[in-house]
Legacy VTK file of the C-alpha trace (Angstrom):
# vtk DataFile Version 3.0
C-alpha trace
ASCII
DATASET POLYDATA
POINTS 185 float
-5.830 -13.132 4.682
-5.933 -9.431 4.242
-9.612 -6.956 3.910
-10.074 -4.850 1.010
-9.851 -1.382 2.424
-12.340 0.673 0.243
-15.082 1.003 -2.442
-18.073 -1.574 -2.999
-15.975 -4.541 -1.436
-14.722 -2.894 1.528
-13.894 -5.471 4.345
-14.264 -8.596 2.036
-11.156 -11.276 2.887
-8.799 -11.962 0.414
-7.091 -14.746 0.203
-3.197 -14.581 0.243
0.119 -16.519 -0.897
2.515 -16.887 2.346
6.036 -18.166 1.781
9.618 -16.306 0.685
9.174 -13.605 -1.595
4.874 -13.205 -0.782
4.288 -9.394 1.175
0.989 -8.171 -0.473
0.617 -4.456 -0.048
-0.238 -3.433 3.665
-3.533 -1.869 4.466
-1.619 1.097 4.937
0.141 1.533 1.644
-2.652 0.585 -0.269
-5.308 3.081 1.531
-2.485 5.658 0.728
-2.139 4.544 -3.061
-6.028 4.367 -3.680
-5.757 8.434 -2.123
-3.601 9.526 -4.415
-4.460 7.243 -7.722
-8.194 8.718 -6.349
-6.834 12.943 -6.914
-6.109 12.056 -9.362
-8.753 11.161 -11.424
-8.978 7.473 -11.385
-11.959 5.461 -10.607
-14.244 6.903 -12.798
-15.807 3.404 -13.852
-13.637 2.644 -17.251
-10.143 2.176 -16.355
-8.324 -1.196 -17.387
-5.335 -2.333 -14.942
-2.588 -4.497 -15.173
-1.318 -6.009 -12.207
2.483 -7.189 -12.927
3.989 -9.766 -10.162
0.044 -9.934 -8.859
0.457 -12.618 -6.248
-2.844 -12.551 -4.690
-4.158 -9.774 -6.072
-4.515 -7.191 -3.504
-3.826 -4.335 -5.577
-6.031 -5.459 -8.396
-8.752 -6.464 -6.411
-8.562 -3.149 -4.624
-8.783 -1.290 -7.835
-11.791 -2.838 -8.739
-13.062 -2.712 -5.490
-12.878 1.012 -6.245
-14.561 1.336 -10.128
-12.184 -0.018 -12.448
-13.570 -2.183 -15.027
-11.133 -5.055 -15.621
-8.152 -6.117 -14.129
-5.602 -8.031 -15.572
-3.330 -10.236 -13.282
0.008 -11.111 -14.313
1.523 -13.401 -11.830
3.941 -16.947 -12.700
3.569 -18.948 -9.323
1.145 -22.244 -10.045
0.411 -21.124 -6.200
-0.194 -17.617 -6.455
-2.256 -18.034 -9.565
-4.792 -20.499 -7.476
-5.363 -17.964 -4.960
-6.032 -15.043 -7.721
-8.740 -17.555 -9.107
-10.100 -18.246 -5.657
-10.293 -14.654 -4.822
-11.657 -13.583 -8.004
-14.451 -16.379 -7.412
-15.285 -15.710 -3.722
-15.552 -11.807 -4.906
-17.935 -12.998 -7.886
-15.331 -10.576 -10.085
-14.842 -13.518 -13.208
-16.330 -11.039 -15.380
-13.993 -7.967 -14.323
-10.702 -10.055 -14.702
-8.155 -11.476 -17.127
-5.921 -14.137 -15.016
-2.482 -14.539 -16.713
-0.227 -17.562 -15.149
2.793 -16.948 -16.946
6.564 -15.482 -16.585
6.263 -11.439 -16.236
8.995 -10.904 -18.845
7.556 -13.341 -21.843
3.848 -12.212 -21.024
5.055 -8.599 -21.167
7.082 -9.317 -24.778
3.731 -11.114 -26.017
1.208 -9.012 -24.954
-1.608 -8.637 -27.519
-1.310 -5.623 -29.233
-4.830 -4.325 -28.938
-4.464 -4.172 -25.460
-3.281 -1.266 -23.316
-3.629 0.308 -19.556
-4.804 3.178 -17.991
-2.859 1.916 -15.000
-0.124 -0.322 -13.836
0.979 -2.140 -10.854
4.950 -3.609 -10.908
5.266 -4.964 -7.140
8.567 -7.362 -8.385
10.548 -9.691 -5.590
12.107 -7.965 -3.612
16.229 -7.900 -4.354
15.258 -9.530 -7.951
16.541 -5.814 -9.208
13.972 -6.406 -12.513
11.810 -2.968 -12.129
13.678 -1.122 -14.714
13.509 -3.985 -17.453
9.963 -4.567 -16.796
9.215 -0.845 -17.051
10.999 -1.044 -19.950
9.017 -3.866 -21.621
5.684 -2.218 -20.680
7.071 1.240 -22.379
8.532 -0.499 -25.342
5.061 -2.621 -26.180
3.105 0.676 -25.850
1.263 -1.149 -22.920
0.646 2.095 -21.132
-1.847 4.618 -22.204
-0.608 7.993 -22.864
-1.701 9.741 -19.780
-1.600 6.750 -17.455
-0.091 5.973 -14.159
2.693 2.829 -13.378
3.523 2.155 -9.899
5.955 0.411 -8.656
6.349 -1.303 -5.141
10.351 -1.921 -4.569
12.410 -2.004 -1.023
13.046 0.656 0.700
16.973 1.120 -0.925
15.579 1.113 -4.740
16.522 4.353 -6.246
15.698 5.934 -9.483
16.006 9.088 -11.554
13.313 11.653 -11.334
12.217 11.341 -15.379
12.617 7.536 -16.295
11.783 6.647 -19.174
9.179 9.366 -20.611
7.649 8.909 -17.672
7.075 11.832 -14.799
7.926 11.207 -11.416
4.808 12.206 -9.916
5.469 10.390 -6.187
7.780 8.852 -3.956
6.892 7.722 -0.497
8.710 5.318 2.022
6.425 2.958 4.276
9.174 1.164 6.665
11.068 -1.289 4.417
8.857 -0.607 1.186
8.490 2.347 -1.034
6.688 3.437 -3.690
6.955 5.303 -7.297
4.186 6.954 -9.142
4.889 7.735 -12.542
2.407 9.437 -15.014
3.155 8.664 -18.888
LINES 1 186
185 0 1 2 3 4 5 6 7 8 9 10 11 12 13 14 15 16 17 18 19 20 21 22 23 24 25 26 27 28 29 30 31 32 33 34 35 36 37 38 39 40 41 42 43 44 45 46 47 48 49 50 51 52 53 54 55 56 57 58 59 60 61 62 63 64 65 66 67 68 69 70 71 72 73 74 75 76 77 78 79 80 81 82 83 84 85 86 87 88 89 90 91 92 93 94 95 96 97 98 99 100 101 102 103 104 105 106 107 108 109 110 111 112 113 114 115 116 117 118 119 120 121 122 123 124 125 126 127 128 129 130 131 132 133 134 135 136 137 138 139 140 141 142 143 144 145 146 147 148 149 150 151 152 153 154 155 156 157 158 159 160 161 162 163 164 165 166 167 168 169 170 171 172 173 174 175 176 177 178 179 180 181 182 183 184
């Protein structure tokens, strides 16, 4: 179990997947991410989130712990995908979230078009080296609103360009074996 680190649901338990290829964002990184999404502007009450490669949801659940208005989890693991309903239960959020239990690259293709996101989590498997396709499928679909952020959480060794894809490298950080890329569209 982790704690939500901020906002209205500040020290409630989330449940979370253990097992090969599980890490959910450490209280650290995400208290550091919330910071910056925070100077940014976000949080005003309105945003809509995607959370790619969810697994339990801490990301999500910490945005809307925060002020955004729906959250839409993207995660494949049977597993994974009982926990985000748990969670999502426990944290009486049903009516602030969209639970999607299918692969990240066919859900991403088939996305309904009506939909798009202020802001983005990608937080792929680690050594799966898919960031840059997924990115590309979320660009290519027009899932990301002009103006909004994607972040990605890779390993500490993923490297990028500075401008990828339209996007602007806004921050890089390193947290031990994890780092993290904020892009602004």
């Amino acid at each position: 179990m982790i704690r939500i680190t901020g906002g209205k649901l500040r020290g409630r338990k989330i449940f979370t997947v253990s097992g090969p290829g599980y890490r959910p964002a450490t209280s650290r990184v995400r208290e550091s991410l919330f910071s910056s999404l925070g100077s940014l502007g976000f949080f005003r009450g309105d945003e809509v989130v995607l959370d790619v490669f969810a697994g339990s949801g801490a990301l999500g659940f910490e945005a809307l712990s925060r002020g955004a208005k729906t959250v839409y989890f993207l995660e494949k693991m049977p597993k994974a995908c009982t926990f985000l309903k748990r969670n999502t239960l426990d944290l009486d959020l049903r009516e602030n979230t969209v639970i999607i239990c299918k692969d990240a690259f066919k859900a991403l293709m088939n996305f309904p078009s009506r939909v798009s996101f202020d802001l983005i989590f990608v937080d792929p498997p680690y050594a799966k080296k898919c960031l840059l396709e997924i990115m590309n499928l979320i660009l290519v679909n027009n899932l990301l609103k002009t103006n909004g952020v994607l972040i990605a959480e890779v390993e500490k060794s993923f490297c990028v360009e500075q401008d990828l894809f339209s996007l602007e490298l806004i921050k890089e950080k390193l947290f031990g074996q994890t780092k993290v890329f904020i892009w602004k569209k």
